[in-house]
C-alpha positions in Angstrom: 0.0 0.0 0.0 1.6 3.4 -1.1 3.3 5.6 1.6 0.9 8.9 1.6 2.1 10.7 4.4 5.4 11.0 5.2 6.7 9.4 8.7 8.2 12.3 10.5 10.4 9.6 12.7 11.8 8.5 9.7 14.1 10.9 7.8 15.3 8.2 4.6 12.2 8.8 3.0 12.0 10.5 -0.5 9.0 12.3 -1.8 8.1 10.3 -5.3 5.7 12.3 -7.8 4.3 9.9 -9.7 3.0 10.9 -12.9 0.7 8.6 -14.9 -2.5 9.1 -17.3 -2.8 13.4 -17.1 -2.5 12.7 -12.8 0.3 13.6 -10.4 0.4 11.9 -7.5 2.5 12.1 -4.2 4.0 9.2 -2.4 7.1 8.8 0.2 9.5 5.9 -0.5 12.3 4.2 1.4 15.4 5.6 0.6 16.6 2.0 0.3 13.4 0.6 -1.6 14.0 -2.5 -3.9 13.2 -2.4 -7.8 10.7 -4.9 -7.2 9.1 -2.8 -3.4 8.8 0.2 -6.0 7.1 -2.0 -8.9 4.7 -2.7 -6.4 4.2 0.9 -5.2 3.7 2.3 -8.9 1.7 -0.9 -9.5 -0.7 0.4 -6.4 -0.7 3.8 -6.9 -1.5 4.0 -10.2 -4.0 1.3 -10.0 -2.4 -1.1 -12.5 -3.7 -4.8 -12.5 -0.8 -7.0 -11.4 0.5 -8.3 -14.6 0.3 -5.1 -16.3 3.1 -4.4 -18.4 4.3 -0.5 -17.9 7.7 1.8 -18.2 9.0 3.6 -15.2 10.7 6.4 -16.3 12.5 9.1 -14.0 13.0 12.6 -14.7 16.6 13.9 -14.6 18.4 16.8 -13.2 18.3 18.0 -17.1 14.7 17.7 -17.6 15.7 14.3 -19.5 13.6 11.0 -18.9 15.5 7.8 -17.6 14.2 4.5 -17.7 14.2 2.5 -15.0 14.1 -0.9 -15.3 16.4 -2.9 -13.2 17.8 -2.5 -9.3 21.1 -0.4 -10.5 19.0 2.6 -12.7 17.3 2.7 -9.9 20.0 2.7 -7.2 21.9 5.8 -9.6 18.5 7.8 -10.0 18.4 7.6 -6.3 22.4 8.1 -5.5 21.7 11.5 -8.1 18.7 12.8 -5.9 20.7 12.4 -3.0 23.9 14.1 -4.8 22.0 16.5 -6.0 20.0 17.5 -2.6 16.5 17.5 -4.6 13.1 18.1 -2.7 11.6 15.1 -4.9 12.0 12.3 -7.6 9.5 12.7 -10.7 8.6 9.1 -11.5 6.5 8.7 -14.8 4.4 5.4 -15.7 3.5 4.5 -18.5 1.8 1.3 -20.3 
């Protein structure tokens, strides 16, 4: 079930915008979340049904769109948001 508030005890949490279908939606994610613990948050958030085929793209310092689809694009868009202090990570779906 997707984080929507953030847990003030617990300061490793990102704010995720998650953009899918014309919608933005907020979400706080784990710091250290898995590929497969944030397949399962877009998959909830955005309402997919579970073997629903879709892109996770995130959206660069540059404005550029990254695909993420295994554990180490993830692990680098996350070791850039930290690097580059950012209030949020821009997460698009797409199917």
């Amino acid at each position: 079930m997707p984080t929507q508030l953030a847990n003030d005890n617990n300061i490793h949490e990102i704010r995720a915008k998650i953009a899918y279908n014309g919608e933005v939606l907020i979400t706080y994610i784990d710091q250290n979340i898995t590929f497969e613990e944030l397949l399962h948050e877009i998959i909830v958030i955005c309402r997919f049904a579970p073997n629903q085929l879709f892109t996770m793209k995130w959206v660069d310092e540059e404005g550029d769109p990254c695909i993420i689809s295994t554990q180490m694009e993830l692990d680098e868009a996350l070791r850039l948001y930290e690097l580059n202090r950012d209030n949020e990570i821009t997460i698009h779906g797409k199917w």
